[in-house]
Structure formats: structure tokens, C-alpha cells
MOPAC internal coordinates of N, CA, C and O (Angstrom, degrees):
PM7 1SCF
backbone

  N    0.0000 0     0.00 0     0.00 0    0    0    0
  C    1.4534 1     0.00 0     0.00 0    1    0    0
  C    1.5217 1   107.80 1     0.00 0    2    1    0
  O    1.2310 1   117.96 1   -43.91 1    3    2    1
  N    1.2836 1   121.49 1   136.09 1    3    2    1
  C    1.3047 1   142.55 1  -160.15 1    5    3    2
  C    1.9998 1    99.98 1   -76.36 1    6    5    3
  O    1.2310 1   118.28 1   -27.78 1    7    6    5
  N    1.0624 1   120.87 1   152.22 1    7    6    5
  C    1.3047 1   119.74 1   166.25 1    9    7    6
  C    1.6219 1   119.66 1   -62.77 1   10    9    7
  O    1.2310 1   120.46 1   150.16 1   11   10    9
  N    1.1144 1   116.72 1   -29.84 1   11   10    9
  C    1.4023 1   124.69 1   170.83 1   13   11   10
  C    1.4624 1   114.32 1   -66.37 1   14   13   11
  O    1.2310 1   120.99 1   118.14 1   15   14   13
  N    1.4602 1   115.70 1   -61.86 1   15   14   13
  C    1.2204 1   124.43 1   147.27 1   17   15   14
  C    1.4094 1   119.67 1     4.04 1   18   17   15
  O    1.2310 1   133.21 1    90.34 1   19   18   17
  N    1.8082 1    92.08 1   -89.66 1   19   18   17
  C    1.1777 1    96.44 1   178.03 1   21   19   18
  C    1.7710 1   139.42 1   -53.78 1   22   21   19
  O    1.2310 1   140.42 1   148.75 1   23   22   21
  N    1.3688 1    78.00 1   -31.25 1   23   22   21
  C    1.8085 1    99.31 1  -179.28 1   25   23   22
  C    1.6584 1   104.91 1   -51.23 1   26   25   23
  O    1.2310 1   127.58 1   107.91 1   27   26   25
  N    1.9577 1   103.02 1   -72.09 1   27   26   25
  C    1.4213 1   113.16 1   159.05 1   29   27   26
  C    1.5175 1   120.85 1    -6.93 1   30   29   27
  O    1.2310 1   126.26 1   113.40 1   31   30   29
  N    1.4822 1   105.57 1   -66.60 1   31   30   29
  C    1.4482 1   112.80 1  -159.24 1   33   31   30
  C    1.5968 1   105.37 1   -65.81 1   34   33   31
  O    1.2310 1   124.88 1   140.72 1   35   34   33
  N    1.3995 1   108.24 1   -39.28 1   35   34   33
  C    2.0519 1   117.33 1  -172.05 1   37   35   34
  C    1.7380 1    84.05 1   -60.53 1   38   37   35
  O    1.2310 1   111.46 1   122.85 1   39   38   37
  N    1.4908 1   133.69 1   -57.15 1   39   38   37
  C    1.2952 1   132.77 1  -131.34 1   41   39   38
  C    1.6693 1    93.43 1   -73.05 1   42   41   39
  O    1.2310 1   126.11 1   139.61 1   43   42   41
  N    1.4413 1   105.86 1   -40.39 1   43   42   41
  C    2.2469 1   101.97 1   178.41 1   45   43   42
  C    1.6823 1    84.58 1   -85.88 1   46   45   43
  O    1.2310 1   105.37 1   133.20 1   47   46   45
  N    1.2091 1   144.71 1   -46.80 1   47   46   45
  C    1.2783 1   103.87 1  -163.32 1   49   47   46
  C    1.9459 1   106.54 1   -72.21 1   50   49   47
  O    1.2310 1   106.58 1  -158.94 1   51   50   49
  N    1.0693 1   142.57 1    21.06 1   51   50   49
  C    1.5160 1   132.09 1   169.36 1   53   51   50
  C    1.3250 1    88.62 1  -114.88 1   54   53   51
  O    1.2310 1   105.88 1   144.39 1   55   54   53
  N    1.6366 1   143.81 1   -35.61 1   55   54   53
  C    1.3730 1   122.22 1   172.43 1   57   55   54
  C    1.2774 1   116.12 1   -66.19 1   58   57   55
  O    1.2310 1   121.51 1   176.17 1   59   58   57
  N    0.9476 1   114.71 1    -3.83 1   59   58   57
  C    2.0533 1   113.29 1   176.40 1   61   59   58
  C    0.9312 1   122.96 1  -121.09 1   62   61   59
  O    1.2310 1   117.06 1   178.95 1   63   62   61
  N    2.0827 1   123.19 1    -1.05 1   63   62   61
  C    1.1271 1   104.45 1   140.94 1   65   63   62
  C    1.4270 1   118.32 1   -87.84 1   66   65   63
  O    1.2310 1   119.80 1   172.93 1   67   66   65
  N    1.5466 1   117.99 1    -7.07 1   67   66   65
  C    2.0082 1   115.14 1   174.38 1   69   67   66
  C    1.5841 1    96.35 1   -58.83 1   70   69   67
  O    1.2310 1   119.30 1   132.67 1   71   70   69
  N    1.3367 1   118.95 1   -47.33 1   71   70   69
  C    1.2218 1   125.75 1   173.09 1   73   71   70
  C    1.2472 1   116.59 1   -26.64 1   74   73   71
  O    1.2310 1   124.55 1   101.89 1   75   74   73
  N    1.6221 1   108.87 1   -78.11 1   75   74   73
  C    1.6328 1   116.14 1  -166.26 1   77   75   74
  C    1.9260 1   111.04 1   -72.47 1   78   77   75
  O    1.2310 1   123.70 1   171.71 1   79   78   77
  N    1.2348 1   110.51 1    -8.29 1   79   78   77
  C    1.4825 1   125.52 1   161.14 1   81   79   78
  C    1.6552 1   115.91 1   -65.54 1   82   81   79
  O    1.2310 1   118.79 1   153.02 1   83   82   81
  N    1.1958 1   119.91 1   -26.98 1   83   82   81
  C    1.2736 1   124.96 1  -158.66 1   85   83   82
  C    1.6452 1    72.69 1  -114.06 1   86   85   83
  O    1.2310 1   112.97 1   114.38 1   87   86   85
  N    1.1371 1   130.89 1   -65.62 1   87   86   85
  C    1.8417 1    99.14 1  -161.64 1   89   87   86
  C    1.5383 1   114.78 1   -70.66 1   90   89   87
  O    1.2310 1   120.87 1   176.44 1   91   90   89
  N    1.1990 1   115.94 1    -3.56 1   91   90   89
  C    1.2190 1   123.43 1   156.56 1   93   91   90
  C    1.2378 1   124.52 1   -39.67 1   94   93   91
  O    1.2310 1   119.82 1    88.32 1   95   94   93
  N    1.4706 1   117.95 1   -91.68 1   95   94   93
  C    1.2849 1   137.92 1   138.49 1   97   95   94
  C    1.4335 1   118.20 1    10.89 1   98   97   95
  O    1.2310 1   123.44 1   109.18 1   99   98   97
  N    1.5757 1   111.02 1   -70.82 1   99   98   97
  C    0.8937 1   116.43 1   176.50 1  101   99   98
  C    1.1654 1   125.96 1   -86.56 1  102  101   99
  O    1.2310 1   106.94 1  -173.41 1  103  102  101
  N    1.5403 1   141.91 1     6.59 1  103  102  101
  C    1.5459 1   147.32 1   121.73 1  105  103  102
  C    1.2673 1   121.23 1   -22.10 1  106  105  103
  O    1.2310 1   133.83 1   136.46 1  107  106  105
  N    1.4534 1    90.86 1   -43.54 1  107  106  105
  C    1.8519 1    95.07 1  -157.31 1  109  107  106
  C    1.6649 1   107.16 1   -84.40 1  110  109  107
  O    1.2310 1   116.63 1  -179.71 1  111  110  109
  N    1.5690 1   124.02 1     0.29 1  111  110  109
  C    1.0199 1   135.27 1   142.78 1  113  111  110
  C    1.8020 1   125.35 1   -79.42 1  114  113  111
  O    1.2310 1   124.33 1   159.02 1  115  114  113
  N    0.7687 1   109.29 1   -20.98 1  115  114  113
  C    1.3200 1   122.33 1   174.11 1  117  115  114
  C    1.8193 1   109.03 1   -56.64 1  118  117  115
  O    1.2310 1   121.10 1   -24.29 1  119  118  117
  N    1.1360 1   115.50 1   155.71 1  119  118  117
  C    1.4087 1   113.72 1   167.16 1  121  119  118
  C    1.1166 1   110.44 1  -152.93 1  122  121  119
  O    1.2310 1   109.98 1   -22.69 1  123  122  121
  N    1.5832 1   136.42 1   157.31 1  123  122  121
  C    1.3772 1   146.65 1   154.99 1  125  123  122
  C    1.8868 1   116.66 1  -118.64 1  126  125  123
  O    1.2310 1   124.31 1   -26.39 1  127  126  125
  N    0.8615 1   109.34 1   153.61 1  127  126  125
  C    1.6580 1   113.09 1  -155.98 1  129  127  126
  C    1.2925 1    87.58 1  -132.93 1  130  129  127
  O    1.2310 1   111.67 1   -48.71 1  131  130  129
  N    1.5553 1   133.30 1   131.29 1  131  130  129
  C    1.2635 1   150.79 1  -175.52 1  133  131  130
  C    1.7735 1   128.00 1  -143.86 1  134  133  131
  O    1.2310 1   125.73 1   -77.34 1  135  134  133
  N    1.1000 1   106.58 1   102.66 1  135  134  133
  C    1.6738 1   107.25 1  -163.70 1  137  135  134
  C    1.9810 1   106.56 1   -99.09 1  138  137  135
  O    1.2310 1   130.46 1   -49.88 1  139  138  137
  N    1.2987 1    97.43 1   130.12 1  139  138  137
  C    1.6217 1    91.28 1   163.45 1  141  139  138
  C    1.8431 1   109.61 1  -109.11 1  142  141  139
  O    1.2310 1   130.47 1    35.52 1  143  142  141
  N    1.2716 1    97.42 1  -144.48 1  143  142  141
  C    1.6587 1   100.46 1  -162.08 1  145  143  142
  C    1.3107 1   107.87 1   -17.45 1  146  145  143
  O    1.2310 1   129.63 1   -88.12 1  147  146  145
  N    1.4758 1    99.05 1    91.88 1  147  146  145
  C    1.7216 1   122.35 1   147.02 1  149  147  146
  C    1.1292 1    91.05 1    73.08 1  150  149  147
  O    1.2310 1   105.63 1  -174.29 1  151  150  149
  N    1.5092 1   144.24 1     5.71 1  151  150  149
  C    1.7787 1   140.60 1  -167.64 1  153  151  150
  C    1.3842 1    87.10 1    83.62 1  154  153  151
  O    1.2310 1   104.34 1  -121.68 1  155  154  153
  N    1.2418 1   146.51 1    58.32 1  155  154  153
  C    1.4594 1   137.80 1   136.77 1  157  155  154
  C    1.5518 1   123.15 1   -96.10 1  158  157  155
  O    1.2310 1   126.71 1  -151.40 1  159  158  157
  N    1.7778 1   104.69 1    28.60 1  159  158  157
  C    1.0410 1   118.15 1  -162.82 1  161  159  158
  C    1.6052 1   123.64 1   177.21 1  162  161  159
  O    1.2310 1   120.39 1  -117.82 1  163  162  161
  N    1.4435 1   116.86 1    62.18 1  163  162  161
  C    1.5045 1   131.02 1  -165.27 1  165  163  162
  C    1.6654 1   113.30 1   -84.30 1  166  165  163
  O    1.2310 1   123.94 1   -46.94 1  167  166  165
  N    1.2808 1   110.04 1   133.06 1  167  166  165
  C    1.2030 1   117.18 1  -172.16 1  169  167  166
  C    1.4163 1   116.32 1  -123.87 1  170  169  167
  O    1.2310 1   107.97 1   -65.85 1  171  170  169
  N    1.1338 1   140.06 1   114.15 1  171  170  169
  C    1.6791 1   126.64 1  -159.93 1  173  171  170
  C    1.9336 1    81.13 1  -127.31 1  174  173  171
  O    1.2310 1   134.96 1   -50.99 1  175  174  173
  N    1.1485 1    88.66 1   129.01 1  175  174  173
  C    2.0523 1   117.57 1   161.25 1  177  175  174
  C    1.4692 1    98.88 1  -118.17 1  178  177  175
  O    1.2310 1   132.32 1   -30.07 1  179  178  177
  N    1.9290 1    93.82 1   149.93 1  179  178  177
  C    0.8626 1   109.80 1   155.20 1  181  179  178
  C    1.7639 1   122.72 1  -121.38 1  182  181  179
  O    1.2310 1   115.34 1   -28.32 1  183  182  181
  N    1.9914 1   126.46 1   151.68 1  183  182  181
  C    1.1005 1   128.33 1   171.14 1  185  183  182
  C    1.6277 1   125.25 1    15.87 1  186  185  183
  O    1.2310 1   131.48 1   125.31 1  187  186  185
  N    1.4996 1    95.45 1   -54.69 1  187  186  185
  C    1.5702 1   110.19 1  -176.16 1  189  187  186
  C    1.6280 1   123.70 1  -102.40 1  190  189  187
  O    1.2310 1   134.69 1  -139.49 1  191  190  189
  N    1.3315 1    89.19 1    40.51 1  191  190  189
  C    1.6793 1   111.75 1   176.62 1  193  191  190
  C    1.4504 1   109.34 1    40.69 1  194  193  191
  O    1.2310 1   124.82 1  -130.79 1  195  194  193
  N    1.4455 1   108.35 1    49.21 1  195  194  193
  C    1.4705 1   105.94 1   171.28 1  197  195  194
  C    1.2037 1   109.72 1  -117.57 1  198  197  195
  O    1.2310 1   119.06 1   -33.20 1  199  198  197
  N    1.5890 1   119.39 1   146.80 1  199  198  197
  C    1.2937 1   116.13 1  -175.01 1  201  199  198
  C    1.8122 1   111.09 1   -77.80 1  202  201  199
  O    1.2310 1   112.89 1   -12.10 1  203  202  201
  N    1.1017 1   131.03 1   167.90 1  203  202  201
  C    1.2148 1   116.19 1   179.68 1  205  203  202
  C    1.5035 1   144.73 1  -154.62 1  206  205  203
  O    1.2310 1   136.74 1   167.11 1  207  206  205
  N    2.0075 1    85.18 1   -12.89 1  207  206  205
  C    1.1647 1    99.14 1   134.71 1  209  207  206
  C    1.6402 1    99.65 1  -171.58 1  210  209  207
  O    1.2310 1   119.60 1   -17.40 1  211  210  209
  N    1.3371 1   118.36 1   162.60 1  211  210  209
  C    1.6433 1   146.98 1  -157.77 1  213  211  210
  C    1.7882 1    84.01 1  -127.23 1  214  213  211
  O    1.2310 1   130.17 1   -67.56 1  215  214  213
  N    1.8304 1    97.99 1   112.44 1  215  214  213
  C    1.6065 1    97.61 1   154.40 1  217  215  214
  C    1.4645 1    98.94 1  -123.17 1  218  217  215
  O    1.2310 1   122.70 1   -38.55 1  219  218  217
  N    1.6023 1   112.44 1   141.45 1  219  218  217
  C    1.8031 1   109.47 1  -178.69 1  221  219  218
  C    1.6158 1    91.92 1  -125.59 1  222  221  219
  O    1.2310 1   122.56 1   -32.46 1  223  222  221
  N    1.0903 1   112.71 1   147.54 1  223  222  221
  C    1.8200 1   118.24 1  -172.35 1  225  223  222
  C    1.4044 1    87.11 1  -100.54 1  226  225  223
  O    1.2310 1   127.83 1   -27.43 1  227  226  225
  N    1.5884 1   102.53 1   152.57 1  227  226  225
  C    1.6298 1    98.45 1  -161.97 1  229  227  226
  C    1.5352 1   111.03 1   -79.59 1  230  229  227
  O    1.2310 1   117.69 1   158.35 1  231  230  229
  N    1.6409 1   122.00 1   -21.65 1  231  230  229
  C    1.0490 1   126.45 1   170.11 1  233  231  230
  C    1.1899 1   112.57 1   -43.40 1  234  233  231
  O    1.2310 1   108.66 1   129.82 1  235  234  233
  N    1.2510 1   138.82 1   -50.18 1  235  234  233
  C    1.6298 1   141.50 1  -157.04 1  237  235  234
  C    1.3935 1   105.29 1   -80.14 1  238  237  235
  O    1.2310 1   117.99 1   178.45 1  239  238  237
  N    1.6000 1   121.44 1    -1.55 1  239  238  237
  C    1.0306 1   128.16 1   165.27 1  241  239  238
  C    1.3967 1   120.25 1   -89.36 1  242  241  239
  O    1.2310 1   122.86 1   -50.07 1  243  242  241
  N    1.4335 1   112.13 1   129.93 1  243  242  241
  C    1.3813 1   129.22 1  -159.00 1  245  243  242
  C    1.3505 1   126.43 1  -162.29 1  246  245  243
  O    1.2310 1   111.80 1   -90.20 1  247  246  245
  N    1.5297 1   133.05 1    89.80 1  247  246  245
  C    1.1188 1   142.79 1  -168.23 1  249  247  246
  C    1.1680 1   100.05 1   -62.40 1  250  249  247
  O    1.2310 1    95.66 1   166.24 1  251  250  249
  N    1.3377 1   160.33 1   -13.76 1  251  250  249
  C    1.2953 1   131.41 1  -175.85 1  253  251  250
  C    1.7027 1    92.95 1  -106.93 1  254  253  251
  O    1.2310 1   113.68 1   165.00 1  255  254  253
  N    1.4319 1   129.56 1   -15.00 1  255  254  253
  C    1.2767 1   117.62 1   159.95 1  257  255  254
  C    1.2915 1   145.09 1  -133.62 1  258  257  255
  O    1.2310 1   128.21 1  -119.82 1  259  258  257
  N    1.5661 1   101.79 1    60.18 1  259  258  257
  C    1.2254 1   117.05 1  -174.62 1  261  259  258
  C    1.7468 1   133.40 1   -59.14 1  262  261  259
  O    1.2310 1   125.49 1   172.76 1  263  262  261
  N    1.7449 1   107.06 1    -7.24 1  263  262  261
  C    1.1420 1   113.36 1   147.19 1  265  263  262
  C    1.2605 1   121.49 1   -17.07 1  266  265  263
  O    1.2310 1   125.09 1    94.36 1  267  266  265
  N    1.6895 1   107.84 1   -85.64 1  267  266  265
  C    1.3373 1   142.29 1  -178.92 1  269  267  266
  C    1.3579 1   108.69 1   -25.38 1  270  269  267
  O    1.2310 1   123.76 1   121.54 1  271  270  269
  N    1.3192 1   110.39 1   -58.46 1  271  270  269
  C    1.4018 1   127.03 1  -161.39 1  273  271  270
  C    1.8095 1    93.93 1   -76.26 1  274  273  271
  O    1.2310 1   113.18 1   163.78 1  275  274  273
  N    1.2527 1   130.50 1   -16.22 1  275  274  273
  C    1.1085 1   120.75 1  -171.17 1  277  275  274
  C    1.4568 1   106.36 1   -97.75 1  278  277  275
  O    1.2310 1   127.06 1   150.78 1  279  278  277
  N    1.2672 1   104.02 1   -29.22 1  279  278  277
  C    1.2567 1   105.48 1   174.91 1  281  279  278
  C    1.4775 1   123.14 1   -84.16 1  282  281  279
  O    1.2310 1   114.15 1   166.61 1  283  282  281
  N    1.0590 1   128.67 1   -13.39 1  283  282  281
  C    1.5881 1   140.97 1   134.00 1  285  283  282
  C    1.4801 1   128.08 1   -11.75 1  286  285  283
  O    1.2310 1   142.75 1   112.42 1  287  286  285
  N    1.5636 1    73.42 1   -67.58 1  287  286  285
  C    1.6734 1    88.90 1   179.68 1  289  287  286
  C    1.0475 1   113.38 1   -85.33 1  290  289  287
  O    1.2310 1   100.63 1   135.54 1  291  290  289
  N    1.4068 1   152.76 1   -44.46 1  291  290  289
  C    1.3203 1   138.28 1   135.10 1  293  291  290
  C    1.2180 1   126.60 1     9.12 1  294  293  291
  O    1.2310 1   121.93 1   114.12 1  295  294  293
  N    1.0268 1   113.92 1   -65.88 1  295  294  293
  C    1.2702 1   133.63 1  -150.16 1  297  295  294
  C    1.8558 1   101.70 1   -84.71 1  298  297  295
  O    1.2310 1   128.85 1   130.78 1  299  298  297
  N    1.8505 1   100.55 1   -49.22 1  299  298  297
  C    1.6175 1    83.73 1   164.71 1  301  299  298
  C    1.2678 1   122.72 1   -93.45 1  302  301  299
  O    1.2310 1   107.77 1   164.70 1  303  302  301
  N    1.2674 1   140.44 1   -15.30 1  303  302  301
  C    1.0582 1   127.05 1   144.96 1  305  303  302
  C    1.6778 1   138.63 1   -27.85 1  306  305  303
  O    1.2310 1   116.99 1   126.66 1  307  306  305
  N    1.5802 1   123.33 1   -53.34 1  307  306  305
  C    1.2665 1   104.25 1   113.14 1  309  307  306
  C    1.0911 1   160.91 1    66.78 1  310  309  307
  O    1.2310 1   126.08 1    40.94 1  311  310  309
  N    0.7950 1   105.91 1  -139.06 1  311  310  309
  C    1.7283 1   140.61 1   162.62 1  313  311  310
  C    1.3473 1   103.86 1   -61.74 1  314  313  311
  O    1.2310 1   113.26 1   131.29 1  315  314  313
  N    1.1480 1   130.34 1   -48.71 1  315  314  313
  C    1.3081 1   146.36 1  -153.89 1  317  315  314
  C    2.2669 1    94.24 1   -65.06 1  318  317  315
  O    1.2310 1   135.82 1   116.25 1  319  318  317
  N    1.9950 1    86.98 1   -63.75 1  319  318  317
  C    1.4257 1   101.00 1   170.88 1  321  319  318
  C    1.3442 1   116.64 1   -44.48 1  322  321  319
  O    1.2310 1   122.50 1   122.58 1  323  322  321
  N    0.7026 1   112.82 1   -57.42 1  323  322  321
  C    1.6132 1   127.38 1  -174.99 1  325  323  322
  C    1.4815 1   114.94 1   -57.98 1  326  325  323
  O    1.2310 1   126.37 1   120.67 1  327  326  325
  N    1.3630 1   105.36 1   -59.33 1  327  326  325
  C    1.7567 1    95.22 1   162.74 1  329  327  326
  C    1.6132 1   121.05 1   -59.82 1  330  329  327
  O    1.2310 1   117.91 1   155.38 1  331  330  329
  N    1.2116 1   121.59 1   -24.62 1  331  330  329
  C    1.6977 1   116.00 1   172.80 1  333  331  330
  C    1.3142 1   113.31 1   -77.42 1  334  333  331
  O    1.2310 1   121.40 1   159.23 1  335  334  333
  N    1.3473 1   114.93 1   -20.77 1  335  334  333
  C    1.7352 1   121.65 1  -174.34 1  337  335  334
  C    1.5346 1    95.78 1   -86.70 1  338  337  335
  O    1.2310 1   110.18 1   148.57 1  339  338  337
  N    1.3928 1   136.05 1   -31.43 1  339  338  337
  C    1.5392 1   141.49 1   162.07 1  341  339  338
  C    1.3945 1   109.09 1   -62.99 1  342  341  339
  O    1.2310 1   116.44 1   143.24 1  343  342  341
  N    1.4187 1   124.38 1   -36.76 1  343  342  341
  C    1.3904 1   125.92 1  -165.60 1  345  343  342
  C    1.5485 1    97.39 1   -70.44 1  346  345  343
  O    1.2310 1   112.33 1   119.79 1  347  346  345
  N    1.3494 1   132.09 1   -60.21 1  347  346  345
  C    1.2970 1   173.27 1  -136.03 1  349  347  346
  C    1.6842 1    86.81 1   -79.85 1  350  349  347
  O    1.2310 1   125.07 1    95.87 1  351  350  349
  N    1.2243 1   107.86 1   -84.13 1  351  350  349
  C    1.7307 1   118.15 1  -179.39 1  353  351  350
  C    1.7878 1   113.12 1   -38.89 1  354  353  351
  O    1.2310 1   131.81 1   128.65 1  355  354  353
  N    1.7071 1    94.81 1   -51.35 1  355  354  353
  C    1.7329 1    86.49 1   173.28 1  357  355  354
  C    1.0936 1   120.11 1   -47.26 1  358  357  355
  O    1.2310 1   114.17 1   134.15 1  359  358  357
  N    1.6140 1   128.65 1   -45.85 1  359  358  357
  C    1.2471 1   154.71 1  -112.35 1  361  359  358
  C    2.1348 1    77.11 1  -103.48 1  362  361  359
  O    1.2310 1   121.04 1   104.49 1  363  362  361
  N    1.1387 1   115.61 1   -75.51 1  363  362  361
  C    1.3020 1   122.33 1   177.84 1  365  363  362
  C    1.3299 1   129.60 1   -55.64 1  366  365  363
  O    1.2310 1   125.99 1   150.28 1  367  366  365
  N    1.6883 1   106.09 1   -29.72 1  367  366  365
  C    1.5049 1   118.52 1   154.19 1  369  367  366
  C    1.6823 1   111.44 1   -46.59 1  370  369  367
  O    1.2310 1   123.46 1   125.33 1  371  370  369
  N    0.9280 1   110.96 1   -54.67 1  371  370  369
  C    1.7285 1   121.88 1  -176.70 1  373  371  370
  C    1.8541 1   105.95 1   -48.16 1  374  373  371
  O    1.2310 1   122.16 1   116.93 1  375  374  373
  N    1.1763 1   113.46 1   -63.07 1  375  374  373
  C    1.2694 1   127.49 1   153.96 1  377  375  374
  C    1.3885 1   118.04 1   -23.78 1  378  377  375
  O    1.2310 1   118.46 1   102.50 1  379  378  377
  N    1.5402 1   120.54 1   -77.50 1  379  378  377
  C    1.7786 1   130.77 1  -174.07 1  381  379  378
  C    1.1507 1    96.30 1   -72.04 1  382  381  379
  O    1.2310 1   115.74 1   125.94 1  383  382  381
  N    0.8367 1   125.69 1   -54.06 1  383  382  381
  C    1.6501 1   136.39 1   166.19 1  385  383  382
  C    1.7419 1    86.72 1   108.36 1  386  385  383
  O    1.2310 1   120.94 1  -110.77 1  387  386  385
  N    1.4447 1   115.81 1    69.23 1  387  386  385
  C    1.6212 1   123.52 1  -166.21 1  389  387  386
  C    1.2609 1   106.05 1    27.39 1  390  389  387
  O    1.2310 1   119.27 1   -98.43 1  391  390  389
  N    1.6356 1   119.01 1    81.57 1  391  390  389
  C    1.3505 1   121.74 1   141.73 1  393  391  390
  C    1.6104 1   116.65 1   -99.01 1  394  393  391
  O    1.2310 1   104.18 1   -56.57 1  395  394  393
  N    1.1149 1   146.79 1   123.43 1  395  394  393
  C    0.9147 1   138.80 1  -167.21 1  397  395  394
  C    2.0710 1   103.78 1   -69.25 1  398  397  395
  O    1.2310 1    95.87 1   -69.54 1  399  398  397
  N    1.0601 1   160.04 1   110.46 1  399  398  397
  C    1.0685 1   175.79 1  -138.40 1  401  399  398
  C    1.5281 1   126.62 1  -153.58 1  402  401  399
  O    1.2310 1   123.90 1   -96.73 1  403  402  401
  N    1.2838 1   110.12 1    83.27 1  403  402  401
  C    1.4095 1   118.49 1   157.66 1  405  403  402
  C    1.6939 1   116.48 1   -11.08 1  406  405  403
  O    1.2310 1   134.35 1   -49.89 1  407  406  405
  N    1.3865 1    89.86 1   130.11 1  407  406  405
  C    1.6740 1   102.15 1  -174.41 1  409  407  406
  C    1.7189 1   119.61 1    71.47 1  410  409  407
  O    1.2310 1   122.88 1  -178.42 1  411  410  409
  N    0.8885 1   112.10 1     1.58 1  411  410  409
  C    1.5932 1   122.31 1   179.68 1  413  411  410
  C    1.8759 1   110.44 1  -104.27 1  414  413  411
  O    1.2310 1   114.41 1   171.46 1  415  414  413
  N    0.6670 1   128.20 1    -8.54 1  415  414  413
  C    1.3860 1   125.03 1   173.06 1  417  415  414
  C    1.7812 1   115.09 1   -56.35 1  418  417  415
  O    1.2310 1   128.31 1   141.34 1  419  418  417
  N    1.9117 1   101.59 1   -38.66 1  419  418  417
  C    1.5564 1    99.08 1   179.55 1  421  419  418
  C    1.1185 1   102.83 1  -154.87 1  422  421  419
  O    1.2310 1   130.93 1   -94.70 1  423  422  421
  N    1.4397 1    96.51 1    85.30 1  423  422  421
  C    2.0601 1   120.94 1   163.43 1  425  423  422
  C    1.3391 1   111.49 1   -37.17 1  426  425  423
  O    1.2310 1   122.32 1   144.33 1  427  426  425
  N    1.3808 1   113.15 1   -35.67 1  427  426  425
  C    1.4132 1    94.53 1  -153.47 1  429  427  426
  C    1.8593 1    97.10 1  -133.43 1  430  429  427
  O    1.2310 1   118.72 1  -146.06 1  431  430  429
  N    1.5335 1   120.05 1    33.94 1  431  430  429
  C    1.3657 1    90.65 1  -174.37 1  433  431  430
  C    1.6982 1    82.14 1  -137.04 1  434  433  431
  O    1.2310 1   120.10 1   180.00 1  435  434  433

């Protein structure tokens, strides 16, 4: 491989990681909102797998079965991850334009 070549190749690989820096960034504004039992239990993440906010309807609250209620939240919590780790992948898919790429599966964990 030629020195130019090579040069070439460093010059897109630092524009595509400024790239994947900037959709980064802009993930971590991003949000997804995720409800379990029936919405007795809303969970909003953001990009950077942070939770961000927990809404529980007061009905689903229940001292003799707080199991339930734990498992609620579990459950969208979650889901919740999981849709931002999907949000996140599209987001970088757009970028590779679906190349599959070592070390990219989990930006942020």
C-alpha cells in the first residue's frame, strides 16, 4: 500500500470517527419512552443508556404486592434499554451505512 494510500485511509478513518462522536452526542439527547402493565409504569431512556425518568401510576401501587410493581419496572426498564441500544445502532448504521464493524455493537456500555 502506497503512502498516499495510506494517508487516504487515516484521513476517512478520523472523519468517521468525528462522525461517530457527533452521533454520539447527539444520542444522548435522543430519548425513547417505554410503558409496561397497560402504562402503569413509564420508562423514558436516553441514547446513552441512561435512565431518565420512572413514571408509576399510583394504582399499581400496592403494599401487599410489591413484587408486581417490581417486576414492572424491570421489565420496562428493559425494554426501555434495549430500545435506546436499537435507537443508537440505527443511528450509526446510517453512518457505516450497515457495515458490520468490530467494537461498535456497544458505544456506550
Amino acid at each position: 500500500m502506497s503512502k498516499k494510500m495510506l494517508g487516504d485511509l487515516m484521513k476517512q478513518a478520523q472523519k468517521m470517527q468525528q462522525e461517530m462522536g457527533k452521533i454520539q452526542e447527539e444520542s444522548k439527547k435522543k430519548t425513547v419512552e417505554v410503558s409496561s402493565g397497560g402504562g402503569m409504569v413509564v420508562v423514558t431512556a436516553n441514547g446513552a443508556m441512561e435512565i431518565i425518568s420512572i413514571k408509576i401510576e399510583r394504582d399499581v401501587v400496592n403494599p401487599d404486592d410489591i413484587e408486581m410493581l417490581q417486576d414492572l419496572i424491570v421489565a420496562a426498564v428493559n425494554e426501555a434499554l434495549r430500545r435506546a441500544q436499537q435507537m443508537v445502532s440505527e443511528d450509526m448504521g446510517k453512518l457505516t451505512g450497515g457495515m458490520n464493524l468490530p467494537g461498535m455493537g456497544n458505544l456506550f456500555g
